[in-house]
N, C-alpha and C positions, 0 to 999 in steps of 0.2 A: 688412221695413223699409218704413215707409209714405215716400210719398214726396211731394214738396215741394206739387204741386198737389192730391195729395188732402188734405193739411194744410189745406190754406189754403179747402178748399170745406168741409171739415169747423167749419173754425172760424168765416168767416162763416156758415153754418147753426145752429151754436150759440148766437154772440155775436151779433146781429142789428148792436150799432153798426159792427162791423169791414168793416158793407159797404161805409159809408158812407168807410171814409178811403182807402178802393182801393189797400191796401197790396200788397206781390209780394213772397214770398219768394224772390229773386234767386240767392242760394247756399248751399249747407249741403256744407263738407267733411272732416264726421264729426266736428270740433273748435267748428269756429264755424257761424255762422248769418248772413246778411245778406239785412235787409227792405229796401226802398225803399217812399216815397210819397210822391206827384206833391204841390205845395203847393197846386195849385188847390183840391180840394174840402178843405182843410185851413188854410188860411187864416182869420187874424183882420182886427177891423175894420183896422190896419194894414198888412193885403197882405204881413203876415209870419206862419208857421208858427203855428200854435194851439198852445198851451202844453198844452191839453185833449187834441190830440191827439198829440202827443209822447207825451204820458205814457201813452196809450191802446197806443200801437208798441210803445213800451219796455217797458211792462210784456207786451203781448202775445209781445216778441222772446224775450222769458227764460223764459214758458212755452212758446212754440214750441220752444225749443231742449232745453227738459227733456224736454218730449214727445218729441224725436227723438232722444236720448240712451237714453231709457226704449227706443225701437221697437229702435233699432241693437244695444244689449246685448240683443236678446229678451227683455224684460219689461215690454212696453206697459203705460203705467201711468193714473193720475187726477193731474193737478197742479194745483195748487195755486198762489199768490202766499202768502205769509206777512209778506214783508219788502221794503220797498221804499224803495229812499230818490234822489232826483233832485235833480239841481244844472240849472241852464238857463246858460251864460255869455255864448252871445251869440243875438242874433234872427237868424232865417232865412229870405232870402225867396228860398230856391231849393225843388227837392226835398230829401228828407231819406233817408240810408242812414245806418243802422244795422246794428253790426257786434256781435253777441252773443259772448262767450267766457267759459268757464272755465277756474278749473286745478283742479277737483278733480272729473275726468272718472273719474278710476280709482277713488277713492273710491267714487264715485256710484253707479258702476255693481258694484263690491263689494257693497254694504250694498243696493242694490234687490235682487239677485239673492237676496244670503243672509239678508234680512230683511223682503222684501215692500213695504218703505218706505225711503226716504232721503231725504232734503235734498241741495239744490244750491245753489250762491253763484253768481254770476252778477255781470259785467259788460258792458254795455253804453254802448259811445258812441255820437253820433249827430251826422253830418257832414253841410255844404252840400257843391254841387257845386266850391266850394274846395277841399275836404278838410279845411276847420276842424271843432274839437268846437263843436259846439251846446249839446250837454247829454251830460251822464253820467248813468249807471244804476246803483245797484247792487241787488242784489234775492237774495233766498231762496225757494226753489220747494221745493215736496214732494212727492214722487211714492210714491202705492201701487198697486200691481197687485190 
């Protein structure tokens, strides 16, 4: 099972922007996933959350979590985004947590094991230090070993 810090060195190494928004994967307990990142270097000209980089989290939360769904069942895979659709409701000028989940865990991890590839549905919300929704996620990942 790979685990949360070597994720996250792994992934800024890969994606060079994801250095830049100093995100933390905070927790992962084998269901869900939750990112944090700070608004300072994420900020737009209004001293509220970047819509740019919202999207940049969110989409990264759903492959982080496919990815560690993939290492956790023993079939470390390659993922993908396929499908991605974002609502924004309100502006945020705090930090932002993001909380990744699925329900078709069992599926997932069925079909990668016995087929080399499967598809994941994915939601994600994303909260100020109120605990309001910011924005929601919904997104499709794909994974092949």
């Amino acid at each position: 099972m790979i685990n949360l810090e070597t994720l996250a060195e792994q992934v800024r190494e890969a994606i060079p922007l994801t250095r830049h928004l100093h995100f933390q994967f905070a927790h992962f307990d084998g269901d869900s996933l939750t990112v944090i990142a700070p608004l300072g270097p994420n900020h737009n000209d209004k001293g509220t959350f970047f819509a740019g980089s919202q999207s940049a989290l969110l989409t990264l939360a759903g492959w982080s979590l496919t990815t560690l769904l993939s290492h956790q069942c023993g079939h470390p895979a390659d993922v993908v985004a396929v499908e991605t659709q974002l609502k924004y409701t309100l502006p945020l000028d705090t930090d932002l947590r993001i909380t990744v989940t699925t329900e078709q865990r069992q599926r997932f991890e069925e079909r990668l094991a016995a087929r080399g590839k499967a598809s994941l549905r994915i939601r994600a919300i994303g909260c100020g230090d109120d605990g309001k929704t910011v924005c929601e996620f919904d997104g499709a990942y794909l994974a092949r070993t």
